[in-house]
ZANU-342133 format. One record per residue (C-alpha): residue number from 0; residue in three letters; x, z, y. Coordinates in nm, 2 decimals. Each point is the difference from the previous one (the first is absolute). Example, Ala and Ser with C-alpha at 12.3 -4.5 7.8 and 13.67 -1.06 7.14 Angstrom:
<vexkes>
<num 0; residu ALA; X 1.23; Z 0.78; Y -0.45>
<num 1; residu SER; X 0.14; Z -0.07; Y 0.34>
</vexkes>
This chain:
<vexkes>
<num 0; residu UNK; X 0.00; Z 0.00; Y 0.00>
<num 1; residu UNK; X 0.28; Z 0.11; Y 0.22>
<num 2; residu UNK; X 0.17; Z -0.35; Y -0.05>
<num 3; residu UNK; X -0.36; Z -0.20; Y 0.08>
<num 4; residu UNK; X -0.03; Z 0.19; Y 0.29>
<num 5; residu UNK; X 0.38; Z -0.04; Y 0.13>
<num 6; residu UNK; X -0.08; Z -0.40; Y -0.08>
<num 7; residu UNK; X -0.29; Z 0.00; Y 0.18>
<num 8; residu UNK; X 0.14; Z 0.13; Y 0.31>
<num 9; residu UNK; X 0.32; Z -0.22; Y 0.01>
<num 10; residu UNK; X -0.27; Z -0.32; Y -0.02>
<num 11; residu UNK; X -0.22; Z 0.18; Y 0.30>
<num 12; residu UNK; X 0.31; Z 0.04; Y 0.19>
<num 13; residu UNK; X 0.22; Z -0.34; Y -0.06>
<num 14; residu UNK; X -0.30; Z -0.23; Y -0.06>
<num 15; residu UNK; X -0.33; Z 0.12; Y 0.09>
<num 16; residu UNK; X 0.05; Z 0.15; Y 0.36>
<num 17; residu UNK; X 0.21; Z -0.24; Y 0.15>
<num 18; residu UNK; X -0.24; Z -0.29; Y -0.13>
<num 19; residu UNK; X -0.26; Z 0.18; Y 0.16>
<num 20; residu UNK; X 0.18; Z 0.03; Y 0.32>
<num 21; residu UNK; X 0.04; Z -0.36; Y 0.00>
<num 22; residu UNK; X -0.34; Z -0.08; Y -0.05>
<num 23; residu UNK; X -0.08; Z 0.23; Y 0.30>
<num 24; residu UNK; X 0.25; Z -0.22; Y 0.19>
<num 25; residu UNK; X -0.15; Z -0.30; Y -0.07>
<num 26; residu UNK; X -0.34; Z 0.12; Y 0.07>
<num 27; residu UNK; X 0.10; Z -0.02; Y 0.36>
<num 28; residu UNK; X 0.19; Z -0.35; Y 0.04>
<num 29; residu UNK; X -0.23; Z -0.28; Y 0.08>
<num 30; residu UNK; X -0.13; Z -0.20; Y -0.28>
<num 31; residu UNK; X -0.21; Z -0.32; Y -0.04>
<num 32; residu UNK; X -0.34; Z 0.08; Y -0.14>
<num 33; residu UNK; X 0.05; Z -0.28; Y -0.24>
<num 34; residu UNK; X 0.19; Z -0.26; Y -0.12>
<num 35; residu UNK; X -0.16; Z -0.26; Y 0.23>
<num 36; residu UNK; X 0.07; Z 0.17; Y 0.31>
<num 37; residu UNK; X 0.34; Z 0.02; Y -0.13>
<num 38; residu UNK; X 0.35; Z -0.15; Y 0.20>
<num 39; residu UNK; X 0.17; Z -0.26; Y -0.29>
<num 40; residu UNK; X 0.20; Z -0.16; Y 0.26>
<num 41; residu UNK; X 0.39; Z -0.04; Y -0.04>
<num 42; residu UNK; X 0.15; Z 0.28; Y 0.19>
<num 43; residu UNK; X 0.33; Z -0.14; Y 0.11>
<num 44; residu UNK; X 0.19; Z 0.24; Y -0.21>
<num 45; residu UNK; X 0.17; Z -0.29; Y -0.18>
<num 46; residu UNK; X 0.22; Z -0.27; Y 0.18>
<num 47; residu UNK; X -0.13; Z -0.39; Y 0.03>
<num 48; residu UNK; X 0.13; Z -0.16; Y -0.37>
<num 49; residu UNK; X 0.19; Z -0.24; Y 0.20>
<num 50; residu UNK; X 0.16; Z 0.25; Y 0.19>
<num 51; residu UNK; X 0.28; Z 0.05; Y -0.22>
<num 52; residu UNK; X 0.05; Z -0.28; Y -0.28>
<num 53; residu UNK; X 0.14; Z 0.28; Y -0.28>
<num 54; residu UNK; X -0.22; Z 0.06; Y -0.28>
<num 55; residu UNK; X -0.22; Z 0.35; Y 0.04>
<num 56; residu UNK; X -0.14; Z 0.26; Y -0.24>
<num 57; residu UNK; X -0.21; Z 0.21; Y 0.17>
<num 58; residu UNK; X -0.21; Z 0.33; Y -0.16>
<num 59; residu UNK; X -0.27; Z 0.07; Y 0.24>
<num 60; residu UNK; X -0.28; Z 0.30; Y 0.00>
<num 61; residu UNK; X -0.26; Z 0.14; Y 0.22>
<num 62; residu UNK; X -0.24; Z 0.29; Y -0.01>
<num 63; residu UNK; X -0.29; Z -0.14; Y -0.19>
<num 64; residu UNK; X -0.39; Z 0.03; Y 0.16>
<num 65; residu UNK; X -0.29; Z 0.27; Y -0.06>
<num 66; residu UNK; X 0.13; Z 0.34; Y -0.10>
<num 67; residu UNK; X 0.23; Z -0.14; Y -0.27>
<num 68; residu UNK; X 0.27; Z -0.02; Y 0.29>
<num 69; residu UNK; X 0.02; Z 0.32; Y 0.06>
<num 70; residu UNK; X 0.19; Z 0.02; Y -0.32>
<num 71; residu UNK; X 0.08; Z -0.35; Y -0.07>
<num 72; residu UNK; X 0.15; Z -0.30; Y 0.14>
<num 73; residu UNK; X 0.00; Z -0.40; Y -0.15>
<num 74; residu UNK; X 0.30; Z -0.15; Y -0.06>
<num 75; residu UNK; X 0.11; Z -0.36; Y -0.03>
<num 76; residu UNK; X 0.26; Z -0.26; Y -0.04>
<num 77; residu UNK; X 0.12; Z -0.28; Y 0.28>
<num 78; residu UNK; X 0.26; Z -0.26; Y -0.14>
<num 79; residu UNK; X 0.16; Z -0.29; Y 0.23>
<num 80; residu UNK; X 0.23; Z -0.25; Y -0.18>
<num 81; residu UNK; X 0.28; Z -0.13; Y 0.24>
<num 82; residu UNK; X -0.06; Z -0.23; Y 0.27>
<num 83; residu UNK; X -0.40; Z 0.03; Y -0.09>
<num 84; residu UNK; X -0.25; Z -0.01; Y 0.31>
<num 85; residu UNK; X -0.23; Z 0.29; Y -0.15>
<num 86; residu UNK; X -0.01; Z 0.28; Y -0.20>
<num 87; residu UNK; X -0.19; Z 0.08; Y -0.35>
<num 88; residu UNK; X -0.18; Z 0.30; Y 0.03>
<num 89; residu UNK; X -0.14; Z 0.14; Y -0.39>
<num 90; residu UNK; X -0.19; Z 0.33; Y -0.08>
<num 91; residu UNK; X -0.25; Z 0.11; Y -0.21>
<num 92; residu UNK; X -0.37; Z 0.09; Y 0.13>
<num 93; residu UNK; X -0.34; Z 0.15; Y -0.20>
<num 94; residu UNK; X -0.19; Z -0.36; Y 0.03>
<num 95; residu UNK; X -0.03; Z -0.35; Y -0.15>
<num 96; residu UNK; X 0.35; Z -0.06; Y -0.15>
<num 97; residu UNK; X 0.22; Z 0.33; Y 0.06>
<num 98; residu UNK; X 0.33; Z -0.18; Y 0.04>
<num 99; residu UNK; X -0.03; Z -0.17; Y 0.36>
<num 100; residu UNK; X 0.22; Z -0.25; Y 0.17>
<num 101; residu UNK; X 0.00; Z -0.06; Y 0.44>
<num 102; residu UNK; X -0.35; Z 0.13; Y -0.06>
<num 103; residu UNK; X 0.12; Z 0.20; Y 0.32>
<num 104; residu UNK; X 0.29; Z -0.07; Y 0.29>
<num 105; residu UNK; X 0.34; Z 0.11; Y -0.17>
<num 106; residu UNK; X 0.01; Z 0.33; Y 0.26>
<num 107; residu UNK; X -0.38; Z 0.06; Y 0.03>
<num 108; residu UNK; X -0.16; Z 0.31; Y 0.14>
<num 109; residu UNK; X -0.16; Z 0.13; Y -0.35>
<num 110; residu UNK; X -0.37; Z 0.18; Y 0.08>
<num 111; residu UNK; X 0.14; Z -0.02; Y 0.39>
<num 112; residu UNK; X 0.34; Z 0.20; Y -0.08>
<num 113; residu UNK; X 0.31; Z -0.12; Y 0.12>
<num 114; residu UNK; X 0.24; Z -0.12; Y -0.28>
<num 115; residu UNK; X 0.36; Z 0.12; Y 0.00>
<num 116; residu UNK; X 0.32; Z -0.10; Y -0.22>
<num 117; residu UNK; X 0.08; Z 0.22; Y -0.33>
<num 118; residu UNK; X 0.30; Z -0.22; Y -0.06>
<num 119; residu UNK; X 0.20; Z -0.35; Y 0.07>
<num 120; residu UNK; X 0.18; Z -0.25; Y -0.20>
<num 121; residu UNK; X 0.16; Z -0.29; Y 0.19>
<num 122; residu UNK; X 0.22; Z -0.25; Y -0.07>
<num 123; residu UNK; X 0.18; Z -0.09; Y -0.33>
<num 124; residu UNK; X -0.11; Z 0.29; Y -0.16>
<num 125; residu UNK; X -0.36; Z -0.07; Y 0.08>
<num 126; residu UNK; X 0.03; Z -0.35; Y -0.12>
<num 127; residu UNK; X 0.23; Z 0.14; Y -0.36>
<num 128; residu UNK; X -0.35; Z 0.19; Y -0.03>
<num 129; residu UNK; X -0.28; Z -0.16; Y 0.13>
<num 130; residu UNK; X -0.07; Z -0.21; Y -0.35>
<num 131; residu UNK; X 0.02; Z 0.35; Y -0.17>
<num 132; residu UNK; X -0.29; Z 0.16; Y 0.23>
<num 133; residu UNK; X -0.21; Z -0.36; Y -0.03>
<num 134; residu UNK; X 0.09; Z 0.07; Y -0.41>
<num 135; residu UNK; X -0.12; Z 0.36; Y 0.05>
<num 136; residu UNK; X -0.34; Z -0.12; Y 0.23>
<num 137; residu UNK; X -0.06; Z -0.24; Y -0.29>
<num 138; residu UNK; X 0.02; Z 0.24; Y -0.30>
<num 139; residu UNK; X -0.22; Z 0.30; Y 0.17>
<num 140; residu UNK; X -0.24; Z 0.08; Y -0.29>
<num 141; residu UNK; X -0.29; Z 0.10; Y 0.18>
<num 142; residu UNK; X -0.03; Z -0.30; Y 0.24>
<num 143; residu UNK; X -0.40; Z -0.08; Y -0.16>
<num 144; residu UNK; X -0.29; Z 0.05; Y 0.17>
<num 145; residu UNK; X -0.12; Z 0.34; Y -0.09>
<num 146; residu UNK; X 0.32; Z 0.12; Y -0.03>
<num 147; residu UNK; X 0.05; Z 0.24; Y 0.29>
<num 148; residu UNK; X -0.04; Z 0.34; Y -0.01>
<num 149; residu UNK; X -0.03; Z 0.22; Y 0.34>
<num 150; residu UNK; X 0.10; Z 0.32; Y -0.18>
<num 151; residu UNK; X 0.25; Z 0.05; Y -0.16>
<num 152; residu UNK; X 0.06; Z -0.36; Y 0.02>
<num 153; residu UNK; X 0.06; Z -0.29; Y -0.13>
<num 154; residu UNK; X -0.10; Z -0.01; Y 0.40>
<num 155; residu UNK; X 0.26; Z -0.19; Y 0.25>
<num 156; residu UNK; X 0.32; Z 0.19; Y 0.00>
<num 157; residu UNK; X -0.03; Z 0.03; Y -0.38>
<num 158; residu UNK; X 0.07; Z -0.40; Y 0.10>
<num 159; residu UNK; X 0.26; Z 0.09; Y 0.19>
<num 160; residu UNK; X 0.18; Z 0.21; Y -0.20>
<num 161; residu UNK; X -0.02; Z -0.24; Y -0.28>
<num 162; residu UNK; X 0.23; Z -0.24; Y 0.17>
<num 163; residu UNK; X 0.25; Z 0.22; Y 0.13>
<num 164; residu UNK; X 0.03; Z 0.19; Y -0.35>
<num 165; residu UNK; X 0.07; Z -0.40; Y -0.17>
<num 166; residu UNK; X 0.23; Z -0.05; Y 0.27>
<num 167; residu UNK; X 0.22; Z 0.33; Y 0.02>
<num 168; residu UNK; X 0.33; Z -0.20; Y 0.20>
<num 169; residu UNK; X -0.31; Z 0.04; Y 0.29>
<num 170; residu UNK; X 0.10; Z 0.33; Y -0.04>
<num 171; residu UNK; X -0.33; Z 0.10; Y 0.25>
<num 172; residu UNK; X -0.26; Z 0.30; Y -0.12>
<num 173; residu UNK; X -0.32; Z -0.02; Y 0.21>
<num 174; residu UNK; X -0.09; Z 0.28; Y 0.25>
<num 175; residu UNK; X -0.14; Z 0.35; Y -0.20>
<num 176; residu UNK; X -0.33; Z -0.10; Y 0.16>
<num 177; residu UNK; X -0.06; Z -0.28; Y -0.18>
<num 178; residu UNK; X -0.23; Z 0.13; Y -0.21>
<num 179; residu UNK; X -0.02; Z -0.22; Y -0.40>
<num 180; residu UNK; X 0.35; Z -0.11; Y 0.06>
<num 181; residu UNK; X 0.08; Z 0.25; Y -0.35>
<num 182; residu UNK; X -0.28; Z -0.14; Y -0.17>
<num 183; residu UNK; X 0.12; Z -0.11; Y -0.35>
<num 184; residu UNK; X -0.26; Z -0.09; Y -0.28>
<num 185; residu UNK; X -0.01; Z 0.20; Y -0.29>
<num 186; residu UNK; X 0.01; Z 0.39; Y -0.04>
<num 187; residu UNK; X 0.37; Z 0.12; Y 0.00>
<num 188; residu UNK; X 0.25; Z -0.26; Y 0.16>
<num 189; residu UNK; X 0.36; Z 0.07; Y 0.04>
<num 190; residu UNK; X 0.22; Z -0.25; Y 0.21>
<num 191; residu UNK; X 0.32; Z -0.03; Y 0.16>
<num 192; residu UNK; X 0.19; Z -0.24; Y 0.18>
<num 193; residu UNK; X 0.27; Z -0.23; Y -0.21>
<num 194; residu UNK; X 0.29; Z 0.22; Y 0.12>
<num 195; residu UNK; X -0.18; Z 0.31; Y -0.06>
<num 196; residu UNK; X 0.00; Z 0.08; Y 0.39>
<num 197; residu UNK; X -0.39; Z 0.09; Y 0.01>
<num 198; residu UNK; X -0.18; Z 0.09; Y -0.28>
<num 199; residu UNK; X -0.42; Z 0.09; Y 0.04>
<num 200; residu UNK; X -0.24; Z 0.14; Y -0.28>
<num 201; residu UNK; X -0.36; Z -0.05; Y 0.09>
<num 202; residu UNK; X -0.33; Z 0.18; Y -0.17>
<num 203; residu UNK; X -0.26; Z -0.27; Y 0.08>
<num 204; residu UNK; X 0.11; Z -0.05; Y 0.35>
<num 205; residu UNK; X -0.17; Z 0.33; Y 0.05>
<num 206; residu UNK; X 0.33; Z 0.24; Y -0.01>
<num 207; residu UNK; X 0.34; Z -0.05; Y -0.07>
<num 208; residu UNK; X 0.34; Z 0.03; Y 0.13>
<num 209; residu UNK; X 0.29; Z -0.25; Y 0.11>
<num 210; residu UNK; X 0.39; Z 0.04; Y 0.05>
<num 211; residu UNK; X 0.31; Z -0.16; Y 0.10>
<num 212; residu UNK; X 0.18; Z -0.18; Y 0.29>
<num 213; residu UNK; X -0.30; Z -0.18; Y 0.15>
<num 214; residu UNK; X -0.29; Z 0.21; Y -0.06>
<num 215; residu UNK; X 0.18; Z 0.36; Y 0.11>
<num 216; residu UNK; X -0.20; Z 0.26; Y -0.20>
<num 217; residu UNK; X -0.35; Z -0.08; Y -0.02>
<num 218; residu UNK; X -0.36; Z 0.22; Y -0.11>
<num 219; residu UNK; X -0.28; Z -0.22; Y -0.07>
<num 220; residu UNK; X -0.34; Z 0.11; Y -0.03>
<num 221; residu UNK; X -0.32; Z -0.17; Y -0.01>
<num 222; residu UNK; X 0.15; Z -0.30; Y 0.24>
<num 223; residu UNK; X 0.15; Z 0.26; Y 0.22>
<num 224; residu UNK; X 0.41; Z 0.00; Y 0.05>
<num 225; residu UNK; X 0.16; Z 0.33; Y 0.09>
<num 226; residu UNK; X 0.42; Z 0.01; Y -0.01>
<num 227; residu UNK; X 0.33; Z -0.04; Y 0.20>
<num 228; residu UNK; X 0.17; Z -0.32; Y 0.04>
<num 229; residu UNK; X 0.33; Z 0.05; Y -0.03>
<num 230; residu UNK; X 0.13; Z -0.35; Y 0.09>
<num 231; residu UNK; X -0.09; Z 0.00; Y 0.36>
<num 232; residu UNK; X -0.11; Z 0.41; Y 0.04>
<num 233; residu UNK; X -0.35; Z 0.05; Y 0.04>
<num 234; residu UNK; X -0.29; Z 0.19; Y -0.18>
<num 235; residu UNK; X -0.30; Z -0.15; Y -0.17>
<num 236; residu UNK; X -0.32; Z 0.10; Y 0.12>
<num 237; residu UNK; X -0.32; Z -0.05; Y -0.17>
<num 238; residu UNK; X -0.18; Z -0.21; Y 0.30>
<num 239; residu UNK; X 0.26; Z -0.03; Y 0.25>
<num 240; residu UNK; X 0.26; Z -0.17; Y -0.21>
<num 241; residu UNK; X 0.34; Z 0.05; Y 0.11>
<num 242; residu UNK; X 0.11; Z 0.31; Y 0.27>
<num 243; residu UNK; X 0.37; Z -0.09; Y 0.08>
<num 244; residu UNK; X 0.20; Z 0.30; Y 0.00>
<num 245; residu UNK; X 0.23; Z -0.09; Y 0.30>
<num 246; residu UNK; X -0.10; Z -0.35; Y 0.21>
<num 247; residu UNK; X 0.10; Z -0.28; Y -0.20>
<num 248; residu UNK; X -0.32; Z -0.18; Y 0.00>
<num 249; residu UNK; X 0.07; Z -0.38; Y -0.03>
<num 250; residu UNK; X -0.20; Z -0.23; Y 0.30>
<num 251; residu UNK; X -0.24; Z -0.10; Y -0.29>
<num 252; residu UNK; X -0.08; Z 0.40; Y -0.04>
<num 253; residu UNK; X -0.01; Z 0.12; Y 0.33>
<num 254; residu UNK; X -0.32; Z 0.08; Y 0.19>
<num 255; residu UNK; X -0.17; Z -0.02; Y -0.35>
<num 256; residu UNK; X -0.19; Z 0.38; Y -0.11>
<num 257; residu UNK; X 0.03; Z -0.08; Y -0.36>
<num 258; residu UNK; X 0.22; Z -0.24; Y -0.24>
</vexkes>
């Protein structure tokens, strides 16, 4: 009893309060009403394609609409071969077929939030890996319709995650807000990284933990990441993502209240 009631506690305190908190922060942000009143217009956040001729990766997110961003943001992928006059914008949505391409502008506002950069390839390295992510986009197993799940996914960042997991020279792991990203099919799933760097056991998507050079030291329950990055130093807080422990925020970061 002891043990249930120490468990309990330690899941109020690291996952349940600060979610609520976050909820009670969003709560006072202005929203649209719906998805038609929404703002889906490119935000600027990205350059012009033409603006530099290097081939781009690009893993974008924003806080998603209705009360699922106090706790969640959407996350998608922008690719730009070189010398190409536009971008190629693909995420995965709950309607018609789940797996979308340019359904949107490559930096749209998503439910009227502002987009923002989780990380950058450019250049030879974006082109050494760009038919790897297109290989990865391809292979996504649940890219049928009816094959999205909100909670605990297979929902948009279960997408996501997907194609940086295929890819791991992308060496990118999407913001602790991103709620489905840990989703894995099955009961009990252990994975790890080729070199052994990050390794992640998952219960359903609904608990699990995950360690190692790019995930830091990571609690997961129900959708909800708590932990400390230990890469870049920062905590991971159920809601409002990452909390930097000294300023080191990259431009893509700053200004944003969760990631």
């Amino acid at each position: 009893m002891r043990f249930f009631k120490r468990t309990l506690l330690f899941i109020t305190l690291v996952f349940i309060l600060p979610a609520f908190a976050s909820l009670a922060w969003w709560t006072m942000q202005d929203r649209p009403g719906s998805w038609r009143s929404a703002d889906w217009s490119a935000s600027g956040v990205l350059p012009h394609a033409t603006d530099d001729p290097r081939a781009a990766i690009y893993v974008m997110a924003a806080r998603t609409g209705g009360m699922k961003g106090a706790l969640s943001v959407h996350s998608w992928l922008v690719l730009k071969r070189a010398r190409a006059s536009s971008y190629d914008r693909y995420d995965k949505v709950g309607w018609g077929n789940p797996v979308r391409r340019n359904a949107y502008p490559a930096d749209g506002r998503w439910y009227s939030n502002t987009p923002y950069v989780v990380a950058a390839i450019t250049g030879e390295e974006a082109e050494r890996l760009m038919p790897q992510v297109e290989a990865a986009i391809a292979s996504y197993p649940f890219s049928q319709r009816g094959d999205y799940g909100i909670w605990p996914g297979p929902n948009s960042n279960s997408f996501t995650a997907h194609v940086l997991r295929s890819v791991p020279d992308l060496d990118i792991a999407l913001p602790p807000t991103a709620v489905g990203r840990d989703y894995r099919p099955g009961l009990f799933v252990f994975d790890h990284t080729p070199d052994w760097s990050d390794v992640h056991v998952s219960l359903g998507g609904l608990a699990g933990i995950a360690a190692g050079l790019r995930s830091g030291v990571e609690l997961h329950f129900l959708g909800l990441v708590a932990g400390l990055d230990l890469r870049r130093p920062a905590l991971k807080v159920p809601g409002f993502g990452r909390v930097e422990l000294w300023p080191s925020a990259t431009a893509g970061e700053k200004g944003q209240p969760a990631t």
